[in-house]
N, C-alpha and C positions, 0 to 999 in steps of 0.2 A: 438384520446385521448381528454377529457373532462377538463376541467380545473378543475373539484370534482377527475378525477383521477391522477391529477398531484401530484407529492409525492415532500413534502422541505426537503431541511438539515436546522435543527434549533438548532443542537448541534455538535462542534469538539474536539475533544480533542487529545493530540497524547502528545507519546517520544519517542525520537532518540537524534542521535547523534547531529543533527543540532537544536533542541531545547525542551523544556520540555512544551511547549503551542502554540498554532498555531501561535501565533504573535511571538515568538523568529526562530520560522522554516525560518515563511516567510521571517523576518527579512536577515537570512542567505539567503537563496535562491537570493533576491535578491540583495546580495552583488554577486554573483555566487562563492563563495570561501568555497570551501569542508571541509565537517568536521570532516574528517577520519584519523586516527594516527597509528601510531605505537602503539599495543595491544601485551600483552606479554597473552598468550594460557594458559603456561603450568610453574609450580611453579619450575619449572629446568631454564625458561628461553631460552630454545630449540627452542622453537616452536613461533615466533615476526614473525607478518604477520600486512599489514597495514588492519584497522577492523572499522567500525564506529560504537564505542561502546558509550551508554548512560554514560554522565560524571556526577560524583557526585548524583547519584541517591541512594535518600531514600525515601521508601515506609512507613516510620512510620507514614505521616501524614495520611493515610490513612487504613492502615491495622495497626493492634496490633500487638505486638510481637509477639503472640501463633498463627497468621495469617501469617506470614510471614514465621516462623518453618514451616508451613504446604502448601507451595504453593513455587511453582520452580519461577525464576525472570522472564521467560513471562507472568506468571500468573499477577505477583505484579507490570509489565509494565503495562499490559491490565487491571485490576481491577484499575488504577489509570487515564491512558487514559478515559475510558469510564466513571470515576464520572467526571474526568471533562467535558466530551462530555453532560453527564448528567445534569449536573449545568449550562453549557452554555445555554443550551435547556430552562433552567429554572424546571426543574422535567419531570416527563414522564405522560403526563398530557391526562393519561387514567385509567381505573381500572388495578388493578393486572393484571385479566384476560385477559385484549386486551391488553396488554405487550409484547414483545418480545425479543430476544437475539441472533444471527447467529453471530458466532466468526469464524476467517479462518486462521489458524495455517500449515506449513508444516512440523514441527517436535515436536510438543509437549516441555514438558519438558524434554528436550535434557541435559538438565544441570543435573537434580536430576538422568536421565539415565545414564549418565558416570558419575558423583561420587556415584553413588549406586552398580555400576557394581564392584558384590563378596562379599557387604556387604550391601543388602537392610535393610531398616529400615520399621517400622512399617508405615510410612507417604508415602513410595514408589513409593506405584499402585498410591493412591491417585493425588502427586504430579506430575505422567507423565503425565498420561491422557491427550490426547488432547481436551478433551471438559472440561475442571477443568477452564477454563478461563470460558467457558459461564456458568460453576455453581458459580462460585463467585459473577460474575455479575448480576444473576439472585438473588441470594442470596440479596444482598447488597442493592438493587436497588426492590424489592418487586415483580420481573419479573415473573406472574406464567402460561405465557402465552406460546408459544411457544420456545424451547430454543435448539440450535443443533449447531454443530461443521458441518465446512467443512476444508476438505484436499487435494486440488488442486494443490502442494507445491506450486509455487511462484503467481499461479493467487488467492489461499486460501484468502486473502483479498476483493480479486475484487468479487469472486464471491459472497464472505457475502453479500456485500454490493448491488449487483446486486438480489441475490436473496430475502433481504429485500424487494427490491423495487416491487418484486413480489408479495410478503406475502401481503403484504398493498393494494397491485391492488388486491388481490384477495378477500381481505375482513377476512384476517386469524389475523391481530392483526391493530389496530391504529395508535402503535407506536414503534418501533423497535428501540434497541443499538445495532449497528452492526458494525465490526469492522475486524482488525485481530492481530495476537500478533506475536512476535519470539524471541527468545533471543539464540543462538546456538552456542555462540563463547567460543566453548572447542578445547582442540586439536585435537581430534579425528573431527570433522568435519573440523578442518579447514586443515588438514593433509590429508583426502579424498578427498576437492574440490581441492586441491594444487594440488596432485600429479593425477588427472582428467584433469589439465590442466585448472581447469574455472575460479581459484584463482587468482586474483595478488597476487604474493608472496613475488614481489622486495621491499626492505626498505628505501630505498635511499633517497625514495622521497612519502611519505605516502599520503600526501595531495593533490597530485598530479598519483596517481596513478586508480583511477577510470575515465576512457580515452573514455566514449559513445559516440560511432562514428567518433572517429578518431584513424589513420592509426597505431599507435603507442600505440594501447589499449594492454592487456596483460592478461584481463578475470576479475570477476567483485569484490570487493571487500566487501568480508564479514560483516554486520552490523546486530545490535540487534533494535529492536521498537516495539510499538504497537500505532493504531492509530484508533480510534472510532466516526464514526456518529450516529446520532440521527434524522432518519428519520418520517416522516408522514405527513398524509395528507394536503396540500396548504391551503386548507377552513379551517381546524382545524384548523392548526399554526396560518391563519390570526385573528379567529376566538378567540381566545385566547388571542392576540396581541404578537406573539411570535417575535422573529429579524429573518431572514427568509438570510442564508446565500446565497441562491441557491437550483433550482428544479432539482431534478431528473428524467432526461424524458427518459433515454433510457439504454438498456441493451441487449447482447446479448454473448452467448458461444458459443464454436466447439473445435474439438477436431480434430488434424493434422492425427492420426492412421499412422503416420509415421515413427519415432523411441521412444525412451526410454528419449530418454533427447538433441537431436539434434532436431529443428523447421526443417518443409517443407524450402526447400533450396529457393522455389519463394515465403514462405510466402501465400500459399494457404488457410490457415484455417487462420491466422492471418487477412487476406485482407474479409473474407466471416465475420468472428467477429465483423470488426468493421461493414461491411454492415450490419448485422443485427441490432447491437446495434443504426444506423442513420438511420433504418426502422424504430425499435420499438417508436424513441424519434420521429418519424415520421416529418425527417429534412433531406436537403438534404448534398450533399459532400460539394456542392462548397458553402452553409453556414456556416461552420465550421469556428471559429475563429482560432484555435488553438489544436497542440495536443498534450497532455503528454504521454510521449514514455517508455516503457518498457528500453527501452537503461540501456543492461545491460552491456556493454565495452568489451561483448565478441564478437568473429568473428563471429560465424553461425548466433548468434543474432539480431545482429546488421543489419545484411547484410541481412536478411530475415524482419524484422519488415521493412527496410527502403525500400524493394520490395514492399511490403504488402500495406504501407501507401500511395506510388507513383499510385500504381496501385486504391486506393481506391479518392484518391485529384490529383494527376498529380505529375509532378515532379516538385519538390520545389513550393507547388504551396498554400502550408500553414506550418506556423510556427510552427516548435518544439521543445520542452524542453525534457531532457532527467536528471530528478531530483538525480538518483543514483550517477550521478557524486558529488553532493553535500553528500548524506546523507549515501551513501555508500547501499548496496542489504539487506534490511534485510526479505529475503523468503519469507515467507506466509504473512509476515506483509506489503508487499510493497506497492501490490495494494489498502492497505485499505489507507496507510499513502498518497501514491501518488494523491487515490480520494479525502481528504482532502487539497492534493495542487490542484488540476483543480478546487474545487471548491472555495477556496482563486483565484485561477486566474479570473474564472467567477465574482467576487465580486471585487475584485480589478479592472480588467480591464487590467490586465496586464501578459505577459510571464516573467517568471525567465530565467537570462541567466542558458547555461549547460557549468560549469567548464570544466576546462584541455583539451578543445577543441582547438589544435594549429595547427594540421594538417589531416584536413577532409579526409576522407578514400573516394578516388575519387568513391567507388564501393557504399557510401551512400547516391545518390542525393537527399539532404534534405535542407530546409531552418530551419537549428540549430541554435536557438539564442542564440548568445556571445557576451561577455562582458556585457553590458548593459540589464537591464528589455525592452523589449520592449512594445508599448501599444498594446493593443487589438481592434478590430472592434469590436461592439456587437454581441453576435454567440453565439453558445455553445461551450462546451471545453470536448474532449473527450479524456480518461484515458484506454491505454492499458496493459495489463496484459499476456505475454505469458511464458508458463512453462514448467519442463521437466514433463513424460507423453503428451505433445503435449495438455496440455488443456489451453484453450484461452479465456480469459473476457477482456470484452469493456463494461465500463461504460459512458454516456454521462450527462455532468452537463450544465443548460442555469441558465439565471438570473431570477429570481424572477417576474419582471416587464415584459416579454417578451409575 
């Protein structure tokens, strides 16, 4: 790899529960104290599951009213995410045509699907659509270059983002907004993952109930976000004098062809993902600074990603962050929001502790950091993504100066 073909992040933007711009996330993150509550589903009040749902969010600064009628709340997450990934970047500083857009959603507009279901309205089709987030975008943003949806459910983020990094290596667009979105907290979905058993369901203790990697987890907690990069080429960005947050060097997929929604039990296709994604960024294991963990506080999970990662660094033999405990699961949107925290770590220098860690699951020998931010050596910082259908992305971010 060339240094013309190294690809920067020069634009973040993101919402969740733990913040509405990458300086309030990180802000949280590294207090390590969760931002997930008590969510009431359903207008009966039946259905209070703990959820980390975006607080106080209005999209008016951004979209008009007749915008907002016409687009489900992942759309008006993700269309607000990505201007601001946009405006960090300082514009997308190539023609229309060498533009591009790759969004990664696991359920569309879920929201406009169950309150449409027996009384669709004319805005219906429109507002499920899983690619309606990347026509907005493209819309708003003048993108008339490449534009497409991916649906990987929970790695849908990671792979936008990895597959950006492709487009740009291959010479298909300059400058990509890529990202992924979710917003799913209706009853019907949370009433499915519940009674699947992947749900925390208990209320007792909401903020404390996304438990990655330890013994007393109880399955991951439901959360809504979208989080968006602003990728392209190193020599452009420096070229242009862009703020250059971190390079993207490396990427790789697999797929477990295992079950339906249970991970390979030794983490097979997990452990083969991130090797390729530390081939492609053409770096070794034991330079890794750091790694941000899929840790989604459920068993199979858990227990297979911390195989996966022993087997690829040793056992406990580099530090990991497991972010859902702060920001809570939200699907397709994880792996984009989570490559915007590896790459706030690459730039910072620093690991975010993983909340509600009090008693480590002896089955996940990992070095999890708690309590405190720890600091970083310089390395890169690698972001895993693994989902049900068994599909697996591993993103790797290094620093700029490297």
């Amino acid at each position: 790899m060339t240094r013309h073909d190294v690809v920067a992040v020069t634009g973040l933007g993101v919402r969740c529960a733990a913040g509405a711009s990458p300086t309030a996330l990180w802000e949280r993150l590294l207090e390590g104290r969760s931002a997930t509550s008590l969510h009431t589903f359903d207008e009966e009040g039946t259905v209070v599951r703990p959820a980390g749902h975006v607080p106080d969010f209005d999209p008016t600064g951004y979209l008009t009213p007749k915008e907002i009628r016409r687009t489900d709340r992942s759309v008006q997450l993700a269309l607000c995410a990505a201007t601001d990934a946009v405006r960090d970047a300082g514009g997308l500083a190539a023609p229309p045509v060498r533009r591009a857009v790759v969004t990664g959603t696991g359920y569309g507009g879920v929201i406009t699907q169950e309150n449409g279901i027996g009384h669709p309205t004319a805005l219906y089709a429109p507002r499920l659509m899983h690619n309606a987030g990347a026509y907005w975008i493209s819309a708003r943003h003048d993108i008339t270059g490449p534009g497409f949806t991916l649906s990987t459910a929970c790695a849908s983020g990671t792979h936008a983002v990895g597959e950006a990094l492709q487009m740009i290596r291959a010479g298909g667009a300059d400058v990509v907004v890529a990202g992924g979105h979710e917003s799913p907290l209706t009853p019907t979905t949370a009433l499915a993952f519940g009674r699947a058993g992947a749900m925390a369901t208990g209320c007792e203790d909401p903020a404390g109930a996304s438990r990655p990697f330890d013994a007393g987890r109880r399955g991951f907690v439901l959360a809504e976000a979208a989080a968006f990069l602003v990728l392209e080429r190193l020599d452009a960005a420096r070229a242009r004098g862009a703020r250059i947050h971190a390079t993207l060097d490396g990427y790789g997929r697999t797929s477990d062809a295992h079950h339906l929604t249970a991970p390979h039990p030794d983490g097979t296709g997990a452990r083969a993902c991130m090797e390729l994604a530390l081939a492609d960024a053409g770096t070794r294991a034991d330079a890794v600074a750091h790694v941000n963990a899929h840790g989604t506080g459920t068993d199979l999970n858990d227990v297979a990603e911390a195989r996966a990662v022993n087997a690829v660094f040793g056992t406990a033999a580099v530090p990991v962050t497991a972010p859902k405990s702060v920001t809570g699961h939200p699907l397709g949107a994880a792996g984009a929001l989570e490559a915007v925290i590896a790459v706030l770590s690459v730039r910072e220098g620093l690991a975010p502790p993983t909340a509600n860690l009090t008693d480590p699951d002896p089955r996940c020998a990992l070095d999890v950091v708690t309590g405190q931010p720890r600091k970083l050596p310089d390395g890169p910082v690698i972001s895993n993504s693994f989902a049900f259908g068994g599909h697996n992305a591993c993103v790797v971010f290094a620093s700029s100066n490297g």
